[in-house]
N, C-alpha and C positions, 0 to 999 in steps of 0.2 A: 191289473197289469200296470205297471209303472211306467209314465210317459217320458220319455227322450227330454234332454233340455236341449236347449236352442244349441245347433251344429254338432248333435249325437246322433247316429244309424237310430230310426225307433225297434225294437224287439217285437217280434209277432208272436202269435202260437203257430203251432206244426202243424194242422192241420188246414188245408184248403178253406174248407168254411168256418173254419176258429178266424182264421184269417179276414174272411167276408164278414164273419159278425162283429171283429173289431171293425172293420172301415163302417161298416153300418152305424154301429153304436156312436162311434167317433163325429162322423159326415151329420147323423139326428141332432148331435148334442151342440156341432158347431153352426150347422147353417140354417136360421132361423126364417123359416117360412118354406123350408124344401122337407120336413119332416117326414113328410107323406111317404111310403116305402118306393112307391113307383114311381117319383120323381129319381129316388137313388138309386135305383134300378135300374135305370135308362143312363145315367150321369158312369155308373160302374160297370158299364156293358161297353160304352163309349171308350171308357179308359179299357178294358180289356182288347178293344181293338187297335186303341193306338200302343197299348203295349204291344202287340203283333207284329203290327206295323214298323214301333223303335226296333223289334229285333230284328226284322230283317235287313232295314234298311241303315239304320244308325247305333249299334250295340252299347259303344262311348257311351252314349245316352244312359244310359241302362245304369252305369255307376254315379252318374251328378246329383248331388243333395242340397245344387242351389233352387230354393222355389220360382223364381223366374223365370230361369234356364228350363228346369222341369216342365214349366206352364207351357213356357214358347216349343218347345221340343212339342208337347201334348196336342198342343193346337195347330198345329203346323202336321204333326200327325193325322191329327183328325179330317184337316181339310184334304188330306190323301184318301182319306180310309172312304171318304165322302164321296169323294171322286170315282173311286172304285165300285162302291155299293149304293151307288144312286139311288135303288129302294126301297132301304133298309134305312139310310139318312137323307132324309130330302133337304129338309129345311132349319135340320137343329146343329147346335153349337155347345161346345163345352161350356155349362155354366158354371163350376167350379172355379175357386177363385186361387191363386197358386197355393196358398198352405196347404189347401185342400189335396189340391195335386198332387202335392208332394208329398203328402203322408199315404195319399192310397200308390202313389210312386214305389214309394218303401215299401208296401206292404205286400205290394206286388211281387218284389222281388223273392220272396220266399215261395212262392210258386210257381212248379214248370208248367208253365200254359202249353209245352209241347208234351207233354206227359201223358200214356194212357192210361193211366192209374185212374184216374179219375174224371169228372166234363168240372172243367172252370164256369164254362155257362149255367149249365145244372146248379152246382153248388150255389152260385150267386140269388139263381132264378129263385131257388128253395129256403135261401138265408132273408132275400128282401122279399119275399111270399110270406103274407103268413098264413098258419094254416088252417084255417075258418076262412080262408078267400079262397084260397087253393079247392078248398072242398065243396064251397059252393058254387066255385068252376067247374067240377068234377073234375079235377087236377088231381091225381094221385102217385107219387113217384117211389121206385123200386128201390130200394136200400141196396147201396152198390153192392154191399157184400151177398146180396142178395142174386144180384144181375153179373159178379163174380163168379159163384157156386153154377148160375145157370147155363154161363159161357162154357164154363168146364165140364159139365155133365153133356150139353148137346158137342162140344167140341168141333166147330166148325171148319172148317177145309177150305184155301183156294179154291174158289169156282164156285162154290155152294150160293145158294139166295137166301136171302132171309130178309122173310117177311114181319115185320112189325107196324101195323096201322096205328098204334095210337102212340107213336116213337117217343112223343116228347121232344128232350133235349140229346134222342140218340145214345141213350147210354147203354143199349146190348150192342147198337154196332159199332 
């Protein structure tokens, strides 16, 4: 895939996790000493929340392709997102450094994180997993077209329950 020159939109693939495996591939090859998947893992869960966050609160945001701007938007996000899920972020900080930002910025854009087509968490969880970890977690994930087919045959109803204990990242319900 061909990279952007300096003050060009970068170009993604169409697909959710084509998308994850470029920022993956990109985030490994640029920041040296963070290669480990679970380091990027955590850094791209982080940015998925403060994309959340840009949309509801600052949309503007959403179009700027200065790397500064992006960084400061992102961090000033995250100290929101921090605020709000005191559980889930106690004590971490965006380590990414703004180029950084700004390209999983861009690359974000090509996906509707409000979409149920598909889990943006899932996709990520399953592109920075790999899978000899995943299996010897006993980690096993449903192929959505799979958990598509299944939604359709049981055909659920307001009011119904549905039980799934080993949910995952929720992608029947």
């Amino acid at each position: 895939m061909p990279r952007a020159q300096k003050g060009q939109m970068m170009l993604f693939a169409a697909s959710p996790r084509e998308v994850f495996r470029e920022i993956r591939n990109y985030l490994a090859g640029r920041l040296v000493g963070a290669t480990r998947d679970e380091t990027l893992l955590q850094e791209i869960v982080k940015c998925l929340f403060c994309r959340i966050q840009l949309e509801r609160m600052s949309p503007a945001v959403l179009t700027e392709d200065d790397a500064l701007g992006i960084s400061k938007s992102y961090r000033s996000a995250f100290a929101m997102v921090k605020h709000q899920l005191p559980a889930l972020f106690t004590d971490d900080e965006l380590l990414l450094d703004p180029v950084s930002l700004l390209y999983v910025h861009q690359a974000l854009r090509s996906i509707r994180l409000d979409s149920t087509a598909y889990d943006p968490f899932g996709d990520v969880y399953e592109v920075f997993t790999g899978s000899s970890v995943r299996g010897q977690e006993g980690q096993f994930f449903t192929p959505q077209n799979a958990v598509n087919f299944l939604i359709e045959i049981v055909s659920p109803r307001p009011g119904e329950r549905i039980i799934d204990p080993a949910c995952g990242s929720g992608a029947f319900l």
